[in-house]
N, CA, C, O and CB atoms as a CASP TS submission, in Angstrom:
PFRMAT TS
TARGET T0000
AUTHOR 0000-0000-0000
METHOD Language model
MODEL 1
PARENT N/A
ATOM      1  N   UNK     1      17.989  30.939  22.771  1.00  0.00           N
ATOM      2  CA  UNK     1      17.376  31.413  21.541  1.00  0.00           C
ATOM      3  C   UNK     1      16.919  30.230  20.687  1.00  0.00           C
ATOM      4  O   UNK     1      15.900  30.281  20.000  1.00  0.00           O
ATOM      5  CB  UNK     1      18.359  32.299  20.756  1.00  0.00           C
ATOM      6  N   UNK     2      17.641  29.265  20.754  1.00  0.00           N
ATOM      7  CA  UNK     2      17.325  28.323  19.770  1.00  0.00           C
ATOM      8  C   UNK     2      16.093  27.284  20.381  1.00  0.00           C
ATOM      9  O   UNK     2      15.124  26.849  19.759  1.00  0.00           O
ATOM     10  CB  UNK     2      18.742  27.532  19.364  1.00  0.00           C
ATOM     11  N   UNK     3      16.487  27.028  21.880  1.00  0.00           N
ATOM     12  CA  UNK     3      15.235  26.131  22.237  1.00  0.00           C
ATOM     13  C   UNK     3      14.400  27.206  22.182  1.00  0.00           C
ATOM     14  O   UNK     3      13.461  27.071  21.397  1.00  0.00           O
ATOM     15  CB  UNK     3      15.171  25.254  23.691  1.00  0.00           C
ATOM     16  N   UNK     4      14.463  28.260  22.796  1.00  0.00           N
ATOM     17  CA  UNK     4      12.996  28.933  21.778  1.00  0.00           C
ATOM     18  C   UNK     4      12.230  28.846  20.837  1.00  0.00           C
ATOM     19  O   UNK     4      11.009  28.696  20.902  1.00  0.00           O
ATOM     20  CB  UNK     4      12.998  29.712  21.334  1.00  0.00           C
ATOM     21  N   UNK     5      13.024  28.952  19.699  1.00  0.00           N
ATOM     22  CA  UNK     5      12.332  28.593  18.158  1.00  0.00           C
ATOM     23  C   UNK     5      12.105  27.332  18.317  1.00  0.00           C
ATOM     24  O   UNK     5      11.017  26.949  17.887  1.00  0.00           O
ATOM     25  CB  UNK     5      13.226  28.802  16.735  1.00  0.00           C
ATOM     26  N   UNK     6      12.925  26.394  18.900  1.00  0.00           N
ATOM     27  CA  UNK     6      11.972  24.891  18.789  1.00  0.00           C
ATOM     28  C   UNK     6      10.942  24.478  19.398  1.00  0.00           C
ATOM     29  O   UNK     6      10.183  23.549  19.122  1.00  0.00           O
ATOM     30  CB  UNK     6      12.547  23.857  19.069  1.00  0.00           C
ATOM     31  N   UNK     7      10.944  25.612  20.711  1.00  0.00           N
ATOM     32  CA  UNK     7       9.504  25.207  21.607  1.00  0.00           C
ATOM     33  C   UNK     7       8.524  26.239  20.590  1.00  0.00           C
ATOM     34  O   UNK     7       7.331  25.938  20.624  1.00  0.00           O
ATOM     35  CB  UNK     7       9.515  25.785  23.763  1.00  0.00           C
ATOM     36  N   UNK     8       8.773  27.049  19.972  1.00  0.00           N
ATOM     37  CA  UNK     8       7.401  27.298  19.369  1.00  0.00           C
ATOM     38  C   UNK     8       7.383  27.030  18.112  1.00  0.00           C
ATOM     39  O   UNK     8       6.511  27.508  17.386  1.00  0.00           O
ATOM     40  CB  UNK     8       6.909  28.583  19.488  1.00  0.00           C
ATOM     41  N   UNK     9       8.344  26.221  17.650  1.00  0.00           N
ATOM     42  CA  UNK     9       8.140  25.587  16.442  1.00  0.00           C
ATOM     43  C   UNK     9       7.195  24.070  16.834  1.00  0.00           C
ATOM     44  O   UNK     9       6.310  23.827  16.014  1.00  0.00           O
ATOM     45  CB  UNK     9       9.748  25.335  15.713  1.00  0.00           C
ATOM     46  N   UNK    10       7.337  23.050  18.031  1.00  0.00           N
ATOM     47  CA  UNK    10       6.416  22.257  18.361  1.00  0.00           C
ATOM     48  C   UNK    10       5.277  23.183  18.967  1.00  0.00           C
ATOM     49  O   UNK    10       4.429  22.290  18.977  1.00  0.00           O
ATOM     50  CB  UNK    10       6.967  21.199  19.245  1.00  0.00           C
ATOM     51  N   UNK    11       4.826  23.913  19.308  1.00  0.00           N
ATOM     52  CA  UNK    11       3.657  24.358  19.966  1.00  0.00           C
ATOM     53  C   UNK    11       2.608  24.812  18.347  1.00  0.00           C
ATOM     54  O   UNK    11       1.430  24.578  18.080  1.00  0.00           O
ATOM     55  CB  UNK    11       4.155  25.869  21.253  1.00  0.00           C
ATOM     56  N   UNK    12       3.584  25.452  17.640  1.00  0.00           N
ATOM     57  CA  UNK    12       3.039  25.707  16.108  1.00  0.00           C
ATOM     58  C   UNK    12       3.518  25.290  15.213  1.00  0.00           C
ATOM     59  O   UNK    12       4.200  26.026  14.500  1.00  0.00           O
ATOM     60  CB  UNK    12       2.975  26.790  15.661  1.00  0.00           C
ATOM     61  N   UNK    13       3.339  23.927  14.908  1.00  0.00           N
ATOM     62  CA  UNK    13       3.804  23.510  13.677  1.00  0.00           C
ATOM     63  C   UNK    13       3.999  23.861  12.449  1.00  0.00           C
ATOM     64  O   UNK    13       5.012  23.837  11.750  1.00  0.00           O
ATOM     65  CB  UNK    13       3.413  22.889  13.499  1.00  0.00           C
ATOM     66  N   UNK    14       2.533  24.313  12.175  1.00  0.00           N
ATOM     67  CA  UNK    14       2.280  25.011  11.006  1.00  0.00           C
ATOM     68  C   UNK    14       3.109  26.368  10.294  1.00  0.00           C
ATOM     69  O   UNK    14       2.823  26.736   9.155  1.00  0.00           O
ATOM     70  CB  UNK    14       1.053  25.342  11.263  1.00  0.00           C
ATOM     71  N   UNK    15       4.254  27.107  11.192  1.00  0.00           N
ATOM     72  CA  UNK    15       4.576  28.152  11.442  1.00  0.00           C
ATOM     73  C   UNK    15       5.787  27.223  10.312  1.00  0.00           C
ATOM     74  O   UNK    15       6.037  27.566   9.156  1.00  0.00           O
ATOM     75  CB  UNK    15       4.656  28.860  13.106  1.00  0.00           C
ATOM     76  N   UNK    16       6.317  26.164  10.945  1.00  0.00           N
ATOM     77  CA  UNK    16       6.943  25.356  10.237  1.00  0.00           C
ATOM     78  C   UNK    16       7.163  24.849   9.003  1.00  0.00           C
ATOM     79  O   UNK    16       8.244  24.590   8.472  1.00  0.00           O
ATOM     80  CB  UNK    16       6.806  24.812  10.584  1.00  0.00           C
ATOM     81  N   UNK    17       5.930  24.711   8.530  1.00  0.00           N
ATOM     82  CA  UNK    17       5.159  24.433   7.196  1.00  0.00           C
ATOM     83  C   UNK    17       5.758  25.392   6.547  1.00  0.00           C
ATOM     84  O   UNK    17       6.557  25.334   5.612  1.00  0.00           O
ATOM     85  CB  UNK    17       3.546  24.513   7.123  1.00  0.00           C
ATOM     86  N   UNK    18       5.284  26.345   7.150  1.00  0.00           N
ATOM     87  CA  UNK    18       5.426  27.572   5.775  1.00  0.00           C
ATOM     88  C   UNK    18       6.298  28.437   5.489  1.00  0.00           C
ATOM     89  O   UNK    18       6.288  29.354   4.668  1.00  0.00           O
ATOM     90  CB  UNK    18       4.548  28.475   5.701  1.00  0.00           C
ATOM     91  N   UNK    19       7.614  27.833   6.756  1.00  0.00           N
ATOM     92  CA  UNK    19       8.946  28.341   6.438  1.00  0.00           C
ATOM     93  C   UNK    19       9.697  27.347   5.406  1.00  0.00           C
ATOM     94  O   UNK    19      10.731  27.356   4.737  1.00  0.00           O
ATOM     95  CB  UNK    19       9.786  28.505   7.809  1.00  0.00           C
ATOM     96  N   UNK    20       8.912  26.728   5.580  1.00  0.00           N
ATOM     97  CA  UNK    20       9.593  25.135   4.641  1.00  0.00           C
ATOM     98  C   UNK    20       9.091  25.001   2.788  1.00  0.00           C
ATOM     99  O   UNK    20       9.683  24.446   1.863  1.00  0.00           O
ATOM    100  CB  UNK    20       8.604  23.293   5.629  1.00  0.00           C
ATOM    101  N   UNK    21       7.679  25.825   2.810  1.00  0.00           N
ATOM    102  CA  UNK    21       7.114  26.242   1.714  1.00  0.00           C
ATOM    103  C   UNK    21       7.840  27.371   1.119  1.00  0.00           C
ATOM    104  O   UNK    21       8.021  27.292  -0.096  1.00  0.00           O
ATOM    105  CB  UNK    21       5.824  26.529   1.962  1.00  0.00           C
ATOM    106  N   UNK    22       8.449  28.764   1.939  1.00  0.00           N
ATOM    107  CA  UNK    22       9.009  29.587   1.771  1.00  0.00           C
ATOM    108  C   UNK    22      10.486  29.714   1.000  1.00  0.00           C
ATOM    109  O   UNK    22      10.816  30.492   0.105  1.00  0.00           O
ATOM    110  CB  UNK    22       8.885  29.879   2.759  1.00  0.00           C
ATOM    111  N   UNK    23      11.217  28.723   1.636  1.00  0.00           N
ATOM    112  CA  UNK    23      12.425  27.923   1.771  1.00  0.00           C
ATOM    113  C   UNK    23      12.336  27.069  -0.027  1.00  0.00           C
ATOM    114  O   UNK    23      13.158  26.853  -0.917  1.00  0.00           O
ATOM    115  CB  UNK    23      12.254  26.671   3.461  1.00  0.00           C
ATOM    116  N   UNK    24      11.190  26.867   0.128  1.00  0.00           N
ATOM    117  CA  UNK    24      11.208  25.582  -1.747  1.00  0.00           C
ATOM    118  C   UNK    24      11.267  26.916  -2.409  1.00  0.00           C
ATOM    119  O   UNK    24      12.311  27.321  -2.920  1.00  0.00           O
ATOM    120  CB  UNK    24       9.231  24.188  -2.512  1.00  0.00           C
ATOM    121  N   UNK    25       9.798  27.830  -2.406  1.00  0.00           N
ATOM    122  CA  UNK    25       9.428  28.461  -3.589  1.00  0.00           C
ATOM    123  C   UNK    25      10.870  29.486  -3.743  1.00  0.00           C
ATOM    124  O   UNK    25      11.298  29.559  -4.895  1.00  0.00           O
ATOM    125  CB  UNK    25       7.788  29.291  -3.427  1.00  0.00           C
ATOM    126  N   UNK    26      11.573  30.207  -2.765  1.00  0.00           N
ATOM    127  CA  UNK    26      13.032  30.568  -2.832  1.00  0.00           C
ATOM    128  C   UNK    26      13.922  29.888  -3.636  1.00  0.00           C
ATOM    129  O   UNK    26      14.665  30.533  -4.376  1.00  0.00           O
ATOM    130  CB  UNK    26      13.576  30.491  -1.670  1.00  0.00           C
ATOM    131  N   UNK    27      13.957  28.803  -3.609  1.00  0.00           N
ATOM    132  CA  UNK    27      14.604  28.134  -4.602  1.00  0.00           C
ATOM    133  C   UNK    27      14.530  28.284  -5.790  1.00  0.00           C
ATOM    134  O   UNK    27      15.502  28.370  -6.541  1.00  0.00           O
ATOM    135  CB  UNK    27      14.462  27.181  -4.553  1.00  0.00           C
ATOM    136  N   UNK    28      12.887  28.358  -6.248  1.00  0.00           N
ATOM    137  CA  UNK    28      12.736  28.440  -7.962  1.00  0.00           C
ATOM    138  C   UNK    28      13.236  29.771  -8.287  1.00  0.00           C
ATOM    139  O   UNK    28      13.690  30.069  -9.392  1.00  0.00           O
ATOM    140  CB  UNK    28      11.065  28.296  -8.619  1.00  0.00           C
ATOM    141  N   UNK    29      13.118  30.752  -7.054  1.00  0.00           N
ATOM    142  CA  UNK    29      13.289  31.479  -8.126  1.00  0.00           C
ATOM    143  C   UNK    29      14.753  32.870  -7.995  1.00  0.00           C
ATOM    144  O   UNK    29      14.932  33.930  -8.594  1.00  0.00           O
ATOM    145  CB  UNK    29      11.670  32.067  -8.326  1.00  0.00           C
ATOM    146  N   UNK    30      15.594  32.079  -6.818  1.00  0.00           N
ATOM    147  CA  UNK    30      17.194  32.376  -6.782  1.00  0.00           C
ATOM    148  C   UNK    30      17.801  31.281  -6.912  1.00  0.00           C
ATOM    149  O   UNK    30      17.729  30.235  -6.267  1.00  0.00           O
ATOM    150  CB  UNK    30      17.774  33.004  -5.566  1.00  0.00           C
ATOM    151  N   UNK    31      18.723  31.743  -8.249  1.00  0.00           N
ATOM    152  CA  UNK    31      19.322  30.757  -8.772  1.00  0.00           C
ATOM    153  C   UNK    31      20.614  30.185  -8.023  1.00  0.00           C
ATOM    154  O   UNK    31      21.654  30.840  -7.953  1.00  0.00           O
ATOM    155  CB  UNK    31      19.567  31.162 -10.017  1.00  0.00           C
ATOM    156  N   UNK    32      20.465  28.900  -7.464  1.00  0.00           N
ATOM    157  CA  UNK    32      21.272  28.052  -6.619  1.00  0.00           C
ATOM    158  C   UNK    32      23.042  27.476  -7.081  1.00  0.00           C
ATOM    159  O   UNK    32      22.930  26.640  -7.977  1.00  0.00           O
ATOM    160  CB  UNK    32      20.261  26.792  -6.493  1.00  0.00           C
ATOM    161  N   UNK    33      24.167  27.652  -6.800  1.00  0.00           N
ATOM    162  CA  UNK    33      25.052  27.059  -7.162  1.00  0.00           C
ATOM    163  C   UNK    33      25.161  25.687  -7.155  1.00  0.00           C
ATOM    164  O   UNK    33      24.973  24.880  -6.246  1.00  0.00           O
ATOM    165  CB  UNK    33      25.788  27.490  -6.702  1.00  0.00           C
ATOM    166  N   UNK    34      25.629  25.483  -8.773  1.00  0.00           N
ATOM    167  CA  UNK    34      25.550  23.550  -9.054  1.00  0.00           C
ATOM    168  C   UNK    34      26.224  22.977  -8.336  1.00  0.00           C
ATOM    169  O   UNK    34      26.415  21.937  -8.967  1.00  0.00           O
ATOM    170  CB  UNK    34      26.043  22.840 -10.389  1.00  0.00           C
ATOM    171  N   UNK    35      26.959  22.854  -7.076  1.00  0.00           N
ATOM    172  CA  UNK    35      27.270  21.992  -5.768  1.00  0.00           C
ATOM    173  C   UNK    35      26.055  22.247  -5.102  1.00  0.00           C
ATOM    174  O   UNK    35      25.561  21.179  -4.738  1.00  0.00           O
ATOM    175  CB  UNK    35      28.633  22.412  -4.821  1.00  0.00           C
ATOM    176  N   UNK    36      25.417  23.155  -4.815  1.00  0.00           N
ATOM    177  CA  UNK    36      24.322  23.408  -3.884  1.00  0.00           C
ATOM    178  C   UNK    36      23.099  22.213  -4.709  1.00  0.00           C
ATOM    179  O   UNK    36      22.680  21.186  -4.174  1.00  0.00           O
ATOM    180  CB  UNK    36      23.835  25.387  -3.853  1.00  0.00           C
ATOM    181  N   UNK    37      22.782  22.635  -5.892  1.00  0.00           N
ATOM    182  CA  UNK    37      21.731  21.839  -6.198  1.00  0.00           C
ATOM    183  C   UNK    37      22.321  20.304  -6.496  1.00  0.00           C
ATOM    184  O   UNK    37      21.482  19.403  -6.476  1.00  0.00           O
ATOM    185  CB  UNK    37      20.950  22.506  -7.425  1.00  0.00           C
ATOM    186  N   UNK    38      23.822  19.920  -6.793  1.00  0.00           N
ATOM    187  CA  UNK    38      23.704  18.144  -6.648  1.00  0.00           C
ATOM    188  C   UNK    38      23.759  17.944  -5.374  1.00  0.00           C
ATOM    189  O   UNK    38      23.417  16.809  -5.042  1.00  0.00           O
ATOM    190  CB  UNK    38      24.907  17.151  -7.326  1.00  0.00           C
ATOM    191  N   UNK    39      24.059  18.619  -4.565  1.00  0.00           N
ATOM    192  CA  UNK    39      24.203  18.001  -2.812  1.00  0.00           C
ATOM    193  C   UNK    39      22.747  17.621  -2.711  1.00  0.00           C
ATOM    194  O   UNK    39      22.278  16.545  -2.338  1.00  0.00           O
ATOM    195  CB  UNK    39      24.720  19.352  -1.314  1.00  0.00           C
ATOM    196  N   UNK    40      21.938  19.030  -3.233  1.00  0.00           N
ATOM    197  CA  UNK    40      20.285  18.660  -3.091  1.00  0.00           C
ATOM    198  C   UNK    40      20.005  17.446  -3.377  1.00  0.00           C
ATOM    199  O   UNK    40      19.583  16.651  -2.537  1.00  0.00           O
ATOM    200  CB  UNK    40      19.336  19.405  -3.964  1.00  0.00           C
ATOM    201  N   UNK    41      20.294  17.046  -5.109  1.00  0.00           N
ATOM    202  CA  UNK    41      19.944  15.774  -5.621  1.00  0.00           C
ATOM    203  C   UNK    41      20.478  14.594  -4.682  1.00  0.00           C
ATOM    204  O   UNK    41      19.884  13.667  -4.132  1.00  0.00           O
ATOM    205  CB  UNK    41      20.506  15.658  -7.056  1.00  0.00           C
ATOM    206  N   UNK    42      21.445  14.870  -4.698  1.00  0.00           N
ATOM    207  CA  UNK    42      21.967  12.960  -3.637  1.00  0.00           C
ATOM    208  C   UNK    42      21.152  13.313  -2.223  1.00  0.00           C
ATOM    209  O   UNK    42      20.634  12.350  -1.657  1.00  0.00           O
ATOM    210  CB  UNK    42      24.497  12.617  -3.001  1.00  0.00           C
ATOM    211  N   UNK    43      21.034  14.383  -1.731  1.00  0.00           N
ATOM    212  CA  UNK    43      20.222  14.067  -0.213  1.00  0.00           C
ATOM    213  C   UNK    43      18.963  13.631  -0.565  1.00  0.00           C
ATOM    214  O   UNK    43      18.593  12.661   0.097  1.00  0.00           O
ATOM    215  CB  UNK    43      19.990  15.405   0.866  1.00  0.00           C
ATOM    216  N   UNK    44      18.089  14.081  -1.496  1.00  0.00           N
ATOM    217  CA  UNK    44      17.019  13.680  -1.840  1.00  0.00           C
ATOM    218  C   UNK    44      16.852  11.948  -2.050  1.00  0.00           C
ATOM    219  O   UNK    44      16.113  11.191  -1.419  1.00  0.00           O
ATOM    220  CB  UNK    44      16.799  14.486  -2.962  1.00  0.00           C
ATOM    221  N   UNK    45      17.892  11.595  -3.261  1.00  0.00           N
ATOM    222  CA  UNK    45      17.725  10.202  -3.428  1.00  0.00           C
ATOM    223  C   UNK    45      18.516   9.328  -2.134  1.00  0.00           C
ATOM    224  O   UNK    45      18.440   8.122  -1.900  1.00  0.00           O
ATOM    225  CB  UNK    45      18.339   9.834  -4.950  1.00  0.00           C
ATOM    226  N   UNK    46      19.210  10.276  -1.473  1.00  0.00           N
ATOM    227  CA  UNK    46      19.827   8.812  -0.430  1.00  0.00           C
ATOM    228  C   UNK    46      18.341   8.789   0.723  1.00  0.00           C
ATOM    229  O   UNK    46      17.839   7.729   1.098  1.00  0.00           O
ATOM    230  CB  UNK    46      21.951   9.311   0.814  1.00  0.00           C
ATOM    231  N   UNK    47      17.930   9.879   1.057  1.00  0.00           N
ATOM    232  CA  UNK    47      16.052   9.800   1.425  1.00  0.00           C
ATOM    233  C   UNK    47      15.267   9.202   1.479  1.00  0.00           C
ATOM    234  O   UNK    47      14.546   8.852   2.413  1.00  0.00           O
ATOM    235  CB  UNK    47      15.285  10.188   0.987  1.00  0.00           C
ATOM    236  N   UNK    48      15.309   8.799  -0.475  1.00  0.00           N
ATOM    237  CA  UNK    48      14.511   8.080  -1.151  1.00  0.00           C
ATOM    238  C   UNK    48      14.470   7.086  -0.529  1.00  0.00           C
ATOM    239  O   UNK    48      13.424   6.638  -0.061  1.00  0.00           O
ATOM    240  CB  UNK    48      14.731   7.903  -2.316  1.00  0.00           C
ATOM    241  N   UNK    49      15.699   6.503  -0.394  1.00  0.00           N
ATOM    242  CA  UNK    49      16.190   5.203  -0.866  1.00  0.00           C
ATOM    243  C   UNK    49      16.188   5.136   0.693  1.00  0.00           C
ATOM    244  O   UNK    49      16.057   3.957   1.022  1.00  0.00           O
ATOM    245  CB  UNK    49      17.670   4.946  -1.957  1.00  0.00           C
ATOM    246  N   UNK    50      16.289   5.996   1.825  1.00  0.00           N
ATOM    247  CA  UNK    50      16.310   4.977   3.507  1.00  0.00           C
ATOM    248  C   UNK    50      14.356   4.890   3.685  1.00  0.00           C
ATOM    249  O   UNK    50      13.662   3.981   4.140  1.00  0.00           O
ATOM    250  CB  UNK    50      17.398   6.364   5.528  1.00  0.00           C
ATOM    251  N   UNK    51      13.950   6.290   3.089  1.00  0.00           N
ATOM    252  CA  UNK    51      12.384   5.312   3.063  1.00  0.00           C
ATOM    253  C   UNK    51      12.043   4.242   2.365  1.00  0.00           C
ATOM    254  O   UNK    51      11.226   3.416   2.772  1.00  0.00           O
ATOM    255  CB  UNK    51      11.297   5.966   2.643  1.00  0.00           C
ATOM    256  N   UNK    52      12.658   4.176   1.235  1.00  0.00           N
ATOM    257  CA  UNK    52      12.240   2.936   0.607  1.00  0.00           C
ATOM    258  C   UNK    52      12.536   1.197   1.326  1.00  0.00           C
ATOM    259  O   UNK    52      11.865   0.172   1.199  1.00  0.00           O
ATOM    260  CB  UNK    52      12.998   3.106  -0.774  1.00  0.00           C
ATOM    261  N   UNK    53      13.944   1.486   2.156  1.00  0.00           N
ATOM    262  CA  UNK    53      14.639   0.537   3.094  1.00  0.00           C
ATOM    263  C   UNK    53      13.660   0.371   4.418  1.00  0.00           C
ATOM    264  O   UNK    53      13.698  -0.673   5.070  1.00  0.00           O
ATOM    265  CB  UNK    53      16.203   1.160   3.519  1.00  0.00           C
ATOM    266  N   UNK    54      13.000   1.191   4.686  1.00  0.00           N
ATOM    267  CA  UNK    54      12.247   1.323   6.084  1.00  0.00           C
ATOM    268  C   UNK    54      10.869   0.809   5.697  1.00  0.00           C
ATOM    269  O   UNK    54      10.413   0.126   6.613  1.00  0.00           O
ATOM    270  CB  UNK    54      12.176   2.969   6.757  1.00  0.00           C
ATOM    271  N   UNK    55       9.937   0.915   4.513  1.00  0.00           N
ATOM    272  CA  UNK    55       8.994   0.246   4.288  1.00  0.00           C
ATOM    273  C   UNK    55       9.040  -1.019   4.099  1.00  0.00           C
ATOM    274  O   UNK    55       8.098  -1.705   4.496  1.00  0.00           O
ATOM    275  CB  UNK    55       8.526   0.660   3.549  1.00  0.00           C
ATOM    276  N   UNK    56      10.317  -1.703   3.350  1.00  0.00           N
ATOM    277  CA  UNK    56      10.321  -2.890   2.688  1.00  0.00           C
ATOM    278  C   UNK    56      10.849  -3.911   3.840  1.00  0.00           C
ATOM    279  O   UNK    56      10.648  -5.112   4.020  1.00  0.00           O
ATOM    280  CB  UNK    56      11.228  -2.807   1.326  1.00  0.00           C
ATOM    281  N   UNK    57      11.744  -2.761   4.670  1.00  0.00           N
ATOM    282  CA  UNK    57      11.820  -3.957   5.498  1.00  0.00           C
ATOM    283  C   UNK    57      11.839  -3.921   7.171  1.00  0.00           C
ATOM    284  O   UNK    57      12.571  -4.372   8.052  1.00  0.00           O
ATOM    285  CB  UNK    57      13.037  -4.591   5.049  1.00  0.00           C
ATOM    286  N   UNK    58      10.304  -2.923   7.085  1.00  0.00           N
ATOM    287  CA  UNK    58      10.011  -3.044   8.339  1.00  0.00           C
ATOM    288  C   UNK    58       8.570  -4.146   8.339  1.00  0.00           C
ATOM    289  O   UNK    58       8.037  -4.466   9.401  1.00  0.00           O
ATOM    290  CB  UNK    58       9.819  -1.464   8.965  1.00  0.00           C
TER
END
């Protein structure tokens, strides 16, 4: 079942996209528990911060 969804998640990317668009706009507008949204915040900035490590010092 699961390599399923991943073989047609690479065959259609886009299918991808817009579960991922689906997935944000869900967010605005069910309200998330404050562990749920700081876990968000630190994954975001530790992110930040390995792209920022991968440009500067590749």
């Amino acid at each position: 079942m699961l390599l399923s969804l991943l073989n047609s998640a690479r065959l259609r990317p886009e299918l991808l996209i817009l579960v991922l668009m689906v997935m944000i706009i869900s967010m605005f507008v069910i309200p998330l528990p404050t562990y749920l949204v700081d876990f968000l915040i630190a994954l975001n900035i530790v992110l930040a911060i390995l792209v920022f490590m991968g440009v500067v010092l590749h």
